[in-house]
MIFILO-102487 format. One record per residue (C-alpha): residue number from 1; residue in three letters; x, z, y. Coordinates in Angstrom, 1 decimal. Each point is the difference from the previous one (the first is absolute). Example, Ala and Ser with C-alpha at 12.3 -4.5 7.8 and 13.67 -1.06 7.14 Angstrom:
# MIFILO-102487
<resi->1; resn->Ala; u->12.3; w->7.8; v->-4.5>
<resi->2; resn->Ser; u->1.4; w->-0.7; v->3.4>
//
This chain:
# MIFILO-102487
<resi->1; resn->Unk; u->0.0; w->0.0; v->0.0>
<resi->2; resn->Unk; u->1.2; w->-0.5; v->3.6>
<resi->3; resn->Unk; u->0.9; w->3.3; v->1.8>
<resi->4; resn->Unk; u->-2.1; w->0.6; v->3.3>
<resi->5; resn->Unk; u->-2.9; w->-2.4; v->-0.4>
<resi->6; resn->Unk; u->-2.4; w->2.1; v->-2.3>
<resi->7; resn->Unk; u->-2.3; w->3.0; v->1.1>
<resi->8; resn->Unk; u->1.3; w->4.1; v->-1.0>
<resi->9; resn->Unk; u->-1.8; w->0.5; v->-3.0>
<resi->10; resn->Unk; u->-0.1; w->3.7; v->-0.8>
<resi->11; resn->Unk; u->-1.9; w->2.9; v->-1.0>
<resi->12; resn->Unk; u->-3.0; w->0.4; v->3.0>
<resi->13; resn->Unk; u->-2.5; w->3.0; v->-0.1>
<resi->14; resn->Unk; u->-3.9; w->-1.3; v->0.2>
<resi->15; resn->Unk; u->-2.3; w->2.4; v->1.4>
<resi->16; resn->Unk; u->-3.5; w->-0.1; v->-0.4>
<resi->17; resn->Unk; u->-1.7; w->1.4; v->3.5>
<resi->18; resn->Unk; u->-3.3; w->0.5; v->-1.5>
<resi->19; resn->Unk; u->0.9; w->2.3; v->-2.8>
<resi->20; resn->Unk; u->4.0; w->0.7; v->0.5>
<resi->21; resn->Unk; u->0.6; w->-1.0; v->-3.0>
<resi->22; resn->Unk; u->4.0; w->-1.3; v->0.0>
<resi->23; resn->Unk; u->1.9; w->-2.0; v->-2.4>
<resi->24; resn->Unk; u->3.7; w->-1.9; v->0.1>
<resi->25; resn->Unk; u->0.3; w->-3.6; v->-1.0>
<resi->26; resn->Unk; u->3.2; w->-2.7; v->1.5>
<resi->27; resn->Unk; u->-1.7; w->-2.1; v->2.3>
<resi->28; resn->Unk; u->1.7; w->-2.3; v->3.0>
<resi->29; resn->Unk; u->-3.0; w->1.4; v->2.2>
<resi->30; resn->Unk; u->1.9; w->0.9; v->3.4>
<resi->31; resn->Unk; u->-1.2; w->3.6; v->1.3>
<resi->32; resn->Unk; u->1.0; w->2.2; v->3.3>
<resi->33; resn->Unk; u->-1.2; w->3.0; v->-1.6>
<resi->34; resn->Unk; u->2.0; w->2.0; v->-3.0>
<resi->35; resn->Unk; u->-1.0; w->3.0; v->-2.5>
<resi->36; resn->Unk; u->1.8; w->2.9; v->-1.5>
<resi->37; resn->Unk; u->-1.6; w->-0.2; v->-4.0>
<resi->38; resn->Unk; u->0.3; w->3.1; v->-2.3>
<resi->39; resn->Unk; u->3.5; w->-1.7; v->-1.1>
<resi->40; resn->Unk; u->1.3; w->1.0; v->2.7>
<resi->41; resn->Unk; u->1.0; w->-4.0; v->1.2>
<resi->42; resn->Unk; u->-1.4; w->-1.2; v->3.2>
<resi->43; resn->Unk; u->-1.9; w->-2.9; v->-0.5>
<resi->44; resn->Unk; u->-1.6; w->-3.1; v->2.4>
<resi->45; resn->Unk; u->-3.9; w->0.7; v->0.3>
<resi->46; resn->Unk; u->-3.0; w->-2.5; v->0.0>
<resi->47; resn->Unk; u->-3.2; w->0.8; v->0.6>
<resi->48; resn->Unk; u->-3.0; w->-1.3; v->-1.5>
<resi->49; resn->Unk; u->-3.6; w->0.1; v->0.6>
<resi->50; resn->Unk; u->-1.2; w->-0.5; v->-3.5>
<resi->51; resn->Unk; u->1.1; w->0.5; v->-3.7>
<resi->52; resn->Unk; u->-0.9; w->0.2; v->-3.6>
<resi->53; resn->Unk; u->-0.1; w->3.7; v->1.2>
<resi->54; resn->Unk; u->-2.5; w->-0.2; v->2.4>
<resi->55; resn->Unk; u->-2.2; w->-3.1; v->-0.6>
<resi->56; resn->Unk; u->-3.2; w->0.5; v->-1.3>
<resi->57; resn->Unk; u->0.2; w->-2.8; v->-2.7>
<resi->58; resn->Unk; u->3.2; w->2.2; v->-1.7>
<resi->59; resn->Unk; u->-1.3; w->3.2; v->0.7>
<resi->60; resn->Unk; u->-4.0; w->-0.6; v->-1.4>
<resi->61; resn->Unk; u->-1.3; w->0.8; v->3.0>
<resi->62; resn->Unk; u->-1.6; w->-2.9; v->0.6>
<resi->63; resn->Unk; u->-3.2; w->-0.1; v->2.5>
<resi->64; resn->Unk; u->-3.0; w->-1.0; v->-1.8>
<resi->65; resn->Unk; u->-2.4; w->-3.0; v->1.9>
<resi->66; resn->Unk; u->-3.3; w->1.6; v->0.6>
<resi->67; resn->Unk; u->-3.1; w->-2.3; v->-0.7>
<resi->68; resn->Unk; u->-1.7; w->-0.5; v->3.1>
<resi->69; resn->Unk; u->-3.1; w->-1.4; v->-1.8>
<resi->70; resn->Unk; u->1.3; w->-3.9; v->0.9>
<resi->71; resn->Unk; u->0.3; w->-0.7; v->-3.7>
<resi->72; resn->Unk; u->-3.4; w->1.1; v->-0.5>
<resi->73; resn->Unk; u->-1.3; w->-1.3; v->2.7>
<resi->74; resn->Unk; u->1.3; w->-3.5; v->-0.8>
<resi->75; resn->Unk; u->-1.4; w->0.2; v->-3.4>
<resi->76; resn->Unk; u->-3.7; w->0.5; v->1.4>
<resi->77; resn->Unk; u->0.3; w->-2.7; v->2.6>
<resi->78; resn->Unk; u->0.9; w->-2.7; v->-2.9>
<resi->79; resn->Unk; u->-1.6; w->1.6; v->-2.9>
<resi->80; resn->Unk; u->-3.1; w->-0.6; v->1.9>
<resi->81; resn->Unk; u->1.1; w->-3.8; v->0.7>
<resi->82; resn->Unk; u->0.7; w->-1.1; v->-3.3>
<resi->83; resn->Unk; u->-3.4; w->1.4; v->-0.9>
<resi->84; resn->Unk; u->-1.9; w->-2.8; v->1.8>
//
């Protein structure tokens, strides 16, 4: 590989802000921000909004749809159409 022309790659800290939850991975993200982990090392820090964590689709916590009556509703309207 050619020296200088390919992005740091190395160990980054990813921090979920909805639940704190924090884990290390190498990435070639670029940070400002830095973390001490229970290691000991400091480590660069990116934030993120949303992870397997925190989303609703990973944790079950999935909102249900509530029936408004539309389905219903649209099955009277036609079930009385295709009756004539």
């Amino acid at each position: 590989m050619k020296a200088g022309i390919h992005p740091d790659y190395r160990d980054v800290v990813f921090m979920d802000m909805a639940s704190g939850f924090k884990f290390i991975t190498r990435s070639t993200v670029s940070t400002r921000e830095t973390v001490k982990m229970d290691d000991g090392k400091d480590y660069p820090l990116f934030k993120l909004d949303v992870t397997s964590e925190s989303h609703p689709f990973y944790t079950g916590a999935q909102q249900r749809i509530n029936e408004t009556g539309r389905v219903e509703k649209f099955r009277q309207k036609f079930a009385r159409s295709s009756a004539k």
